[in-house]
C-alpha positions in Angstrom: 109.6 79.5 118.1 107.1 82.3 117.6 106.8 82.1 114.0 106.0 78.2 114.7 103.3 78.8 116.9 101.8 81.9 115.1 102.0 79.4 111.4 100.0 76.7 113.8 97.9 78.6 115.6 96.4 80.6 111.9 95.9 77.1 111.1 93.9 75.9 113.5 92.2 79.1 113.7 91.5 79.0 110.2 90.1 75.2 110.7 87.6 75.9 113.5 86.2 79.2 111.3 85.9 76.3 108.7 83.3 74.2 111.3 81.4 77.4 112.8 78.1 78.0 111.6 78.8 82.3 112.2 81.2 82.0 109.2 79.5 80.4 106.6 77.5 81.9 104.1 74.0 79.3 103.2 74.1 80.4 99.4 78.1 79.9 98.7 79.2 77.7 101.1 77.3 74.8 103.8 78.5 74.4 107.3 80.6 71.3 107.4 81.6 72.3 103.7 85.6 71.7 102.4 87.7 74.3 104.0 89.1 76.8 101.3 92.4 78.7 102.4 92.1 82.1 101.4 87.7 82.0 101.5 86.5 85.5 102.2 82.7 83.6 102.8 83.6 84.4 106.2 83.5 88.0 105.9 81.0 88.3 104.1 78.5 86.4 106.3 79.5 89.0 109.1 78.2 91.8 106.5 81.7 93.0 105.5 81.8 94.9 102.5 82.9 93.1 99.2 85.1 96.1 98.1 86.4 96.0 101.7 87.8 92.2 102.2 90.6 92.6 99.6 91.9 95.4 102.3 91.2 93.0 105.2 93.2 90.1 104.2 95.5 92.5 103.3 95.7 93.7 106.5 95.9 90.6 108.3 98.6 89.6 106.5 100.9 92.9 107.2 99.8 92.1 111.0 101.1 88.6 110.6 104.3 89.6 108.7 105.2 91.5 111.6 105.2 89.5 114.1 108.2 87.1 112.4 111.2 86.8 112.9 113.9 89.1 110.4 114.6 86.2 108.6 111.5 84.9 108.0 110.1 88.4 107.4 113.0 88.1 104.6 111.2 85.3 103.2 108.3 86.6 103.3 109.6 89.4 101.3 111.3 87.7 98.6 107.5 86.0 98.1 105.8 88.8 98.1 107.7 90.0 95.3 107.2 86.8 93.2 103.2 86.8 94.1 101.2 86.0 91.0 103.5 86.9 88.6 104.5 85.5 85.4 107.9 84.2 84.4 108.4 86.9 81.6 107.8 89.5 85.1 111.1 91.6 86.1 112.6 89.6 89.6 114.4 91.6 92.4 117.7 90.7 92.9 118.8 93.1 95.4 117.4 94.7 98.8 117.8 97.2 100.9 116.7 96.6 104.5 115.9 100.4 106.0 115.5 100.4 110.1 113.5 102.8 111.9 114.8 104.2 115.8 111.1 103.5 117.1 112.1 104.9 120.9 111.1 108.5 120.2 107.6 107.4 118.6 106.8 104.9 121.7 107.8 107.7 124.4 105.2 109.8 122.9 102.4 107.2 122.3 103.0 106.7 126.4 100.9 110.4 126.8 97.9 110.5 128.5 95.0 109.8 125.6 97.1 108.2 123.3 97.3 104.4 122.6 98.7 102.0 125.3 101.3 100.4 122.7 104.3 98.2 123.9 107.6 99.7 123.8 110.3 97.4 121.1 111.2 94.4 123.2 114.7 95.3 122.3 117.4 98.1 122.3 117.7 99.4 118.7 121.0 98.6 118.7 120.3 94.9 119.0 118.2 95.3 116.2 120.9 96.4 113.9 123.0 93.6 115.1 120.0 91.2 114.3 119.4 92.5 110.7 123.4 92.5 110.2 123.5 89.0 110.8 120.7 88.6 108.4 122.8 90.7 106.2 125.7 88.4 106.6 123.6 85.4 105.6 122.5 86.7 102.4 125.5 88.3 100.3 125.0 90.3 97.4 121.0 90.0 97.8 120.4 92.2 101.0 122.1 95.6 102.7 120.8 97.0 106.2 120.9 100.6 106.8 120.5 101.5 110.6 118.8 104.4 111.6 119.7 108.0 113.7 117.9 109.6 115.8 118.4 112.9 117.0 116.2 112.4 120.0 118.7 110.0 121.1 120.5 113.3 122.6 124.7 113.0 122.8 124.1 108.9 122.3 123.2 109.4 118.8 126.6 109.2 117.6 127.1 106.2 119.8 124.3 104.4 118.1 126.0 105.3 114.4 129.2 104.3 115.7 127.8 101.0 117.0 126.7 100.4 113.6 130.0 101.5 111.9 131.5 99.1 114.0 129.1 96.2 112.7 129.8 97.3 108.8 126.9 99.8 108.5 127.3 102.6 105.9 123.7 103.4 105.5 121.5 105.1 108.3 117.2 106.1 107.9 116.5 110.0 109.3 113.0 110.4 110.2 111.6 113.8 110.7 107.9 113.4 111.7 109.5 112.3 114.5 109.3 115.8 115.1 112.3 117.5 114.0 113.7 119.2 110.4 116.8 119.1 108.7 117.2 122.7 109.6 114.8 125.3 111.6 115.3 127.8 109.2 112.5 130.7 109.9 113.2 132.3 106.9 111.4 129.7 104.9 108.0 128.4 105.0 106.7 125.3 103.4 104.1 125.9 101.0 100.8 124.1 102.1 97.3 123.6 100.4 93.9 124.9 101.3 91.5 123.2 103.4 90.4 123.2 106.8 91.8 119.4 107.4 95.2 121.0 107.0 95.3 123.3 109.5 97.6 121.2 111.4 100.2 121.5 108.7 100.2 125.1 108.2 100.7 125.4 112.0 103.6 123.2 112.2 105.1 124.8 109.2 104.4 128.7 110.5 105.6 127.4 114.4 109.0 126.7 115.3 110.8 123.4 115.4 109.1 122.2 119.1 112.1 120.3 120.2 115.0 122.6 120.8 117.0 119.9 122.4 116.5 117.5 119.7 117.1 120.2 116.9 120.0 121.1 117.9 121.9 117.8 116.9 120.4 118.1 113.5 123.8 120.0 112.5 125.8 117.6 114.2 124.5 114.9 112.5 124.8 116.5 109.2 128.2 117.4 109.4 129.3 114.0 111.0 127.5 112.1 108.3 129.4 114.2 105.5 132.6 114.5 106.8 132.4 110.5 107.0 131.1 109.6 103.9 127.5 108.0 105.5 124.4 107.7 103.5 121.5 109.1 105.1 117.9 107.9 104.2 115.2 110.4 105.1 111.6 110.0 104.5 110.4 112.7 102.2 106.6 112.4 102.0 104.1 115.2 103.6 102.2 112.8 105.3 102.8 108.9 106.4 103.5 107.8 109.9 103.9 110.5 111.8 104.0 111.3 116.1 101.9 114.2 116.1 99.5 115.4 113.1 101.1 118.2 110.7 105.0 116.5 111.5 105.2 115.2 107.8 105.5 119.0 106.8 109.4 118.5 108.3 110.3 116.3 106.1 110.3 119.3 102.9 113.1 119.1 100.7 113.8 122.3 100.8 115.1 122.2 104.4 117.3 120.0 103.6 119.0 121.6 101.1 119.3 125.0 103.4 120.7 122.7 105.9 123.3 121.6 103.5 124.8 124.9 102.6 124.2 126.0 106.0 126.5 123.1 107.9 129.3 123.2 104.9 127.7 119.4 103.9 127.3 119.6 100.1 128.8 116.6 99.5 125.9 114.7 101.8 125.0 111.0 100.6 121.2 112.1 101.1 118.6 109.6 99.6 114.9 111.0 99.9 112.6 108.3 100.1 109.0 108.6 98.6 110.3 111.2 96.0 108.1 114.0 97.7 104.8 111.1 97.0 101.2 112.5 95.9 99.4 113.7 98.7 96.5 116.3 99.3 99.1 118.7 101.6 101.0 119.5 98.6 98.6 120.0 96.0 98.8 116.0 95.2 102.6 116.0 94.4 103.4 113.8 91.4 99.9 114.4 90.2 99.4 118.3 91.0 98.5 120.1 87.8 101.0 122.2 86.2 99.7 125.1 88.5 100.7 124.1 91.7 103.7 121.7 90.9 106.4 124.0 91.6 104.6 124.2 95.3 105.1 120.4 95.7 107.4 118.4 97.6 108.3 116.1 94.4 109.3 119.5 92.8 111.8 120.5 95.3 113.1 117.2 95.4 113.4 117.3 91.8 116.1 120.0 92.3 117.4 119.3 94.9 118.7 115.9 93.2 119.9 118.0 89.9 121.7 120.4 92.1 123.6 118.1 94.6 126.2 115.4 93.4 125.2 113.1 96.1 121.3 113.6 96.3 119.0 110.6 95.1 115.4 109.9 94.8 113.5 107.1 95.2 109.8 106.4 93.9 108.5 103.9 96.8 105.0 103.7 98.5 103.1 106.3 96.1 100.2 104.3 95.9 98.7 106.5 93.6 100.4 104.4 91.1 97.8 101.9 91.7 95.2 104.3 91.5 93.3 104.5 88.1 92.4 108.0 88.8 95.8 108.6 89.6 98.2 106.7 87.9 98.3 108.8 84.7 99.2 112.2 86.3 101.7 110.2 88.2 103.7 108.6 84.8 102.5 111.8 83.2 105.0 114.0 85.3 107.7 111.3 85.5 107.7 111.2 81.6 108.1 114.6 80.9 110.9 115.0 83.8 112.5 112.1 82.5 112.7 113.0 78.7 113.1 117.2 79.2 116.4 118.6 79.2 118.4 119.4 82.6 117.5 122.4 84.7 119.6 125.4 83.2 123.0 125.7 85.2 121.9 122.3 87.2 124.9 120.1 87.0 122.8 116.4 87.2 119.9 115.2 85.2 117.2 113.9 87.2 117.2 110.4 85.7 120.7 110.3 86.5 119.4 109.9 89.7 115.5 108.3 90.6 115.5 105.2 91.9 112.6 102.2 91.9 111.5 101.3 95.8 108.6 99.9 97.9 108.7 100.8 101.2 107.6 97.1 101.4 107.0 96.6 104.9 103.8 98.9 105.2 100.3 97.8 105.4 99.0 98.7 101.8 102.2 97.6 100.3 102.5 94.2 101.7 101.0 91.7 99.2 101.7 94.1 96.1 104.8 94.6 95.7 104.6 92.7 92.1 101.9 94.9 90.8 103.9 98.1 91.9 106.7 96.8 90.1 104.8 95.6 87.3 103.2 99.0 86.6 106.4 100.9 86.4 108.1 98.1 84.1 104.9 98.6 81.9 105.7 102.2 81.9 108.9 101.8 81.1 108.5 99.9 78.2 107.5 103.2 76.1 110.1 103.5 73.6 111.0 107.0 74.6 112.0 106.4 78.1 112.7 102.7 77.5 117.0 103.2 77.4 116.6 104.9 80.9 115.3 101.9 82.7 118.7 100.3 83.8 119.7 103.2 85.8 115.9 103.3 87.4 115.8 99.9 88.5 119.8 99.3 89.4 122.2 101.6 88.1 121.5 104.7 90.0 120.7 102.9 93.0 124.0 101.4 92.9 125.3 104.8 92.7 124.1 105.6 96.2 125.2 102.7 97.7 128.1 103.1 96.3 128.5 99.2 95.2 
């Protein structure tokens, strides 16, 4: 019912823009002119940049894709992926549907001074039934993962075993919630300079600042191995996270220590983002040959070759679609991807990197086909070329053990 109203209420919206003088702009278009879906004349009669509308509508349309239902949200998907492409293009056949526990972020946005958001209008559990359904619906083309949340306290396990129950193998970890894999003093994650990232050398000097919820970190580890779970953790310094310097948890370093610490080698562990490109770790995937072994994507790297059950996956590094970028990006991958195996490491790394999206985030949301366009254009260099099964399908299949 929301979806209908929202669909009919854009329209109309769109259709009294259309007739108001405000949104028209003399030179390009009169008032009482033909209605163009899609017409940025709007924005620009209200002085909007022109480099800036592009983001705009792109924005507007992540805000409207979240407010559907999960199954039209699945359609809109499915779309996205097919949005001014070209029959020759690659098509997705299969996709992964990856929940976040949202209950720990809303607690904290309910401070004093932050943002008055809405808690979810349902119990995560629900929403795991929900996307199960959805699941159920579409055989063969979509898998849900659930998520865990050791912030949950003891009912964490009673969340997982909900899901179980339901047929649900797969579950997402997220530590800028505020927690690591492990709390390991020993070890401190490297950080770049700059003032801006003061926040991130604190967190990753400081303790863990959730006792409580740390503790279950081993339980969850050790419950997820011993019963042959997959965990999905987001591995990226920054993105969404509670409190400013959080993404520094999420190091792949930790989790490796907290593998050989709780007996777990065998851990179905898939670390989403690959490590990414950002400023906290000397750009990542595009740091210079100077600073790469300080990056996440180079601890991820080995942690993939050195643990059977470790994947990676190469979603939401928008520097992909950054000119600037780009090239450092597929530079690195290249040379990973065509150099010989770590000495004494048991798995190649292409053995094990997976294609992704992160689709459902506001700069990836209406280019999804160009993200997957630029790494099938990379992977039709002739050297590299054989290992593009296994990037797009094959290894994933591997994790998901289908």
């Amino acid at each position: 019912m929301l979806d209908r109203f929202l669909a009919e209420a854009f329209r109309v919206a769109g259709q009294k823009a259309a007739e108001s003088d405000f949104f028209h702009e003399a030179e390009h278009m009169r008032s009482g002119g033909l209605y163009k879906p899609g017409s940025d004349a709007g924005f620009r009669a209200a002085g909007i940049p022109t480099d800036q509308i592009g983001s705009i509508f792109q924005l507007l349309e992540f805000i409207v894709i979240m407010t559907l239902s999960e199954r039209n949200r699945f359609k809109a998907l499915k779309r996205d992926f097919k949005k001014n492409g070209q029959p020759s293009d690659p098509e997705a056949s299969l996709f992964v549907g990856v929940l976040l526990d949202m209950h720990r972020a809303f607690e904290k946005l309910k401070k004093p001074g932050m943002l008055g958001f809405l808690p979810p209008y349902s119990d995560f559990t629900e929403q795991m039934d929900r996307m199960q359904l959805l699941a159920a619906e579409n055989p063969n083309e979509l898998i849900n993962f659930g998520a865990v949340d050791p912030f949950r306290g003891g009912n964490w396990k009673q969340i997982v075993d909900s899901g179980v129950a339901l047929g649900i193998t797969g579950y997402k970890i997220y530590p800028p919630l505020g927690i690591r894999p492990i709390d390991m003093r020993g070890y401190q994650t490297p950080v770049a300079s700059g003032r801006s990232l003061d926040k991130y050398r604190e967190k990753a000097s400081n303790p863990a600042p959730y006792p409580m919820a740390q503790a279950k970190m081993g339980d969850i580890i050790r419950h997820f191995s011993s019963h042959n779970l997959r965990l999905f953790a987001h591995c990226n310094p920054m993105g969404f996270q509670v409190e400013e310097g959080y993404g520094i948890y999420s190091d792949p370093a930790l989790w490796k220590h907290a593998m050989e610490t709780h007996n777990a080698r065998n851990l179905w562990l898939f670390l989403a983002h690959g490590g990414g490109a950002k400023e906290v770790d000397w750009m990542g995937w595009a740091a210079d040959n100077t600073h790469f072994k300080q990056t996440f994507a180079y601890r991820a790297i080995r942690l993939v070759e050195d643990f059977d059950n470790v994947y990676l996956g190469l979603g939401h590094i928008l520097g992909i679609l950054d000119p600037q970028i780009k090239p450092k990006i597929f530079h690195r991958l290249k040379s990973v991807l065509v150099s010989n195996s770590t000495p004494g490491a048991p798995h190649h790394f292409r053995d094990k990197v997976c294609f992704g999206t992160d689709w459902a985030m506001p700069l990836m949301v209406g280019r999804t086909r160009e993200y997957l366009i630029e790494f099938d254009t990379f992977f039709s260099d002739p050297q590299i070329s054989p290992f593009a099964p296994d990037f797009f399908e094959g290894n994933a299949k591997r994790f998901l053990g289908i």
